[in-house]
N, C-alpha and C positions, 0 to 999 in steps of 0.2 A: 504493500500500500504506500509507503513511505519512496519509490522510487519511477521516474517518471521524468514529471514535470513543475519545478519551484512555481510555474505559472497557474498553477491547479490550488495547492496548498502551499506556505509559508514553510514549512517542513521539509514539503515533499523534496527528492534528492533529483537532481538534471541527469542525464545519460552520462555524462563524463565523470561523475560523482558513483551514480549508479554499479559502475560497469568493476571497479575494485573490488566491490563487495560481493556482487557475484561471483568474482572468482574465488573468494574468500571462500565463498559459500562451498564452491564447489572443491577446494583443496583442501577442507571440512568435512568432505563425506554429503551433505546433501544434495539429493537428488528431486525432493518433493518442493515446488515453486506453486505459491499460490497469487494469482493474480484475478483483477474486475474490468472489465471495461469501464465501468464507472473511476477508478483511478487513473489520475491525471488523462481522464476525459480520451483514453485508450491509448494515451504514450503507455502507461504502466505496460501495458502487455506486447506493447512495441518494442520498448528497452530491455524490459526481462528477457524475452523470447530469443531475440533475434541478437543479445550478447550470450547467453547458453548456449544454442543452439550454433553459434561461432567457435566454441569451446569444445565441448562433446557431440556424440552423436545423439540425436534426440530422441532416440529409441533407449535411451540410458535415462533420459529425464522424466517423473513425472510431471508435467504443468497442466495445470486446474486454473477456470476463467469464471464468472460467475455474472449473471443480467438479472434486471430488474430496475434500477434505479436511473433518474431520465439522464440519456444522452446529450438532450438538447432542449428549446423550445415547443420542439413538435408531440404533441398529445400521445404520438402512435409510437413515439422512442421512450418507448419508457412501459414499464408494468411482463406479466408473465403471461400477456396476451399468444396467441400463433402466430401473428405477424412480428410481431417485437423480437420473442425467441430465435423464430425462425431467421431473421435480420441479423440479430445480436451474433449470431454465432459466427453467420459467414463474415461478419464485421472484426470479429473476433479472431478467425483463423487466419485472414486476413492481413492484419496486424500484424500479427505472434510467427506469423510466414511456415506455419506447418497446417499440415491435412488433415489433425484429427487435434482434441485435447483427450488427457486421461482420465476428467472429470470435471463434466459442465457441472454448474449450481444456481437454484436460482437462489437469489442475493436476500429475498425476504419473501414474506408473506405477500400477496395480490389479492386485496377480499374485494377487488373489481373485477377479476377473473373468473369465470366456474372453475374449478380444480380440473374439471374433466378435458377442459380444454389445456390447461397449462399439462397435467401429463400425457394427452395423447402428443400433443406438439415435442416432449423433451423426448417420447419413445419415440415419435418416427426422425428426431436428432441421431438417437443413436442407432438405428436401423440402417440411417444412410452412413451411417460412417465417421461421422462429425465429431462424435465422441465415446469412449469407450465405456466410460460408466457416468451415472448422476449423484447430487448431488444439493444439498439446501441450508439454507445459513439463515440466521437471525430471526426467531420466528419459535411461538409456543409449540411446545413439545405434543398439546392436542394436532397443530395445526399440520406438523409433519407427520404423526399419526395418520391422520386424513386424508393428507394426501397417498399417501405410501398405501392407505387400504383400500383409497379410488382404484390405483395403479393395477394394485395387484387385482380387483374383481373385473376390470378389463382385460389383462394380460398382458398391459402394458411393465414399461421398465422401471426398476421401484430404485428409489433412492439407498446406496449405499455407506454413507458416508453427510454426520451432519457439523457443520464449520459453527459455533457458536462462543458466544462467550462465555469464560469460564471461570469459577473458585474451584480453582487448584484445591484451596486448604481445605474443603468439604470433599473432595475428591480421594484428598492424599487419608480421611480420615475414614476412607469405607474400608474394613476389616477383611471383608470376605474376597476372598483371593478373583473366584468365579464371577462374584458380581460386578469387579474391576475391569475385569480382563474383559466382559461380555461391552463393557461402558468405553473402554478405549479405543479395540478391535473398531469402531466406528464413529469416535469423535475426533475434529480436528479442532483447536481450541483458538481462539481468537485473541487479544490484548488480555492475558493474564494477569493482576493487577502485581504488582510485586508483593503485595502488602499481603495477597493471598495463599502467598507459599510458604511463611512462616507462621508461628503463633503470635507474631509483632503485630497484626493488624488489630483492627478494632475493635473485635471481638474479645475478650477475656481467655489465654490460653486452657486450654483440658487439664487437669489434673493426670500427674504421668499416668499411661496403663489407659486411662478411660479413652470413649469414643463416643460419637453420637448416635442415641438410639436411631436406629433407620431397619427399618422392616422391608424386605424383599419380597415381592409376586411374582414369579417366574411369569415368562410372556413371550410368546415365539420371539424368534429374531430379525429385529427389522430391516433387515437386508432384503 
């Protein structure tokens, strides 16, 4: 998010700033790159893509892209429409100068959309080729539910993988090995607060040994 275009965000890092840290990244061991069309207004996936993909072979890289949020002025750039999606992406591959991504996402919830419409449009995404698997960020844990149970009673393609924000510290504090491992296997986590990885944040730390009561329902797997 942070690399792109300083004309987007104040923050945001220029391609000649950008392109260090990629390499950084990738003399590091990472291979998973997450990028939006909505940052820097689709430099982000310009710069990412196409200094990786200068680097290694792209078949070594995971990159993940994500629509929803507006491009522009125009009414029809923006939301989890079938024309937006279907748009967003060749906009997307585009850019990023490869033929598929590893995991499209949509960026948030659309409760202007029918769901039926936003996942038949992301399945015949990955049908054609466009991308390999999907993908959803920002957005009630009801709401991906929902979707993911449209998906699947059409036989369309169900969301593998949810991008959200995250407390670490309630994380690091589930007990049960299975219930962990079932909860990672498919989250990728977003601006972890730093305050949430230790018992320094705001909260009052646990008493050693103790944890928080949390009760488990077992629930197919939402893959």
């Amino acid at each position: 998010m942070t690399l792109g275009s300083r004309d987007w965000k104040p923050w945001a890092l220029d391609e000649a700033e950008s392109k260090p840290i990629l390499k950084q990244a990738l003399d590091c061991g990472f291979t998973f790159f997450d990028m939006a069309d909505w940052y820097s207004t689709g430099e982000n996936e310009r710069v990412v893509a196409s200094t990786l993909t200068s680097m290694v072979p792209r078949d070594q890289l995971v990159l993940t892209t994500k629509a929803m949020y507006p491009m522009s002025d125009d009414p029809n750039d923006r939301g989890l429409s079938r024309k937006h999606l279907m748009s967003s992406i060749d906009g997307s591959l585009d850019r990023m100068g490869t033929d598929y991504v590893d995991i499209f996402m949509v960026h948030a919830f659309d409760p202007d959309t029918p769901i039926e419409e936003t996942m038949e449009a992301l399945h015949d995404i990955v049908r054609a080729g466009k991308a390999r698997y999907l993908g959803a960020s920002t957005m009630y844990a009801w709401q991906f539910a929902q979707m993911n149970a449209i998906a699947r009673e059409n036989g369309w393609t169900t969301f593998i993988n949810m991008h959200c924000g995250g407390n670490m510290r309630i994380i690091a504090l589930i007990d049960d090995v299975d219930v962990l491992e079932r909860i990672l296997k498919h989250l990728k986590v977003w601006d972890p607060q730093p305050d949430t990885l230790t018992p320094a944040g705001p909260d009052p730390p646990l008493p050693k040994g103790e944890t928080l009561p949390l009760t488990y329902h077992p629930l197919p797997d939402i893959a």
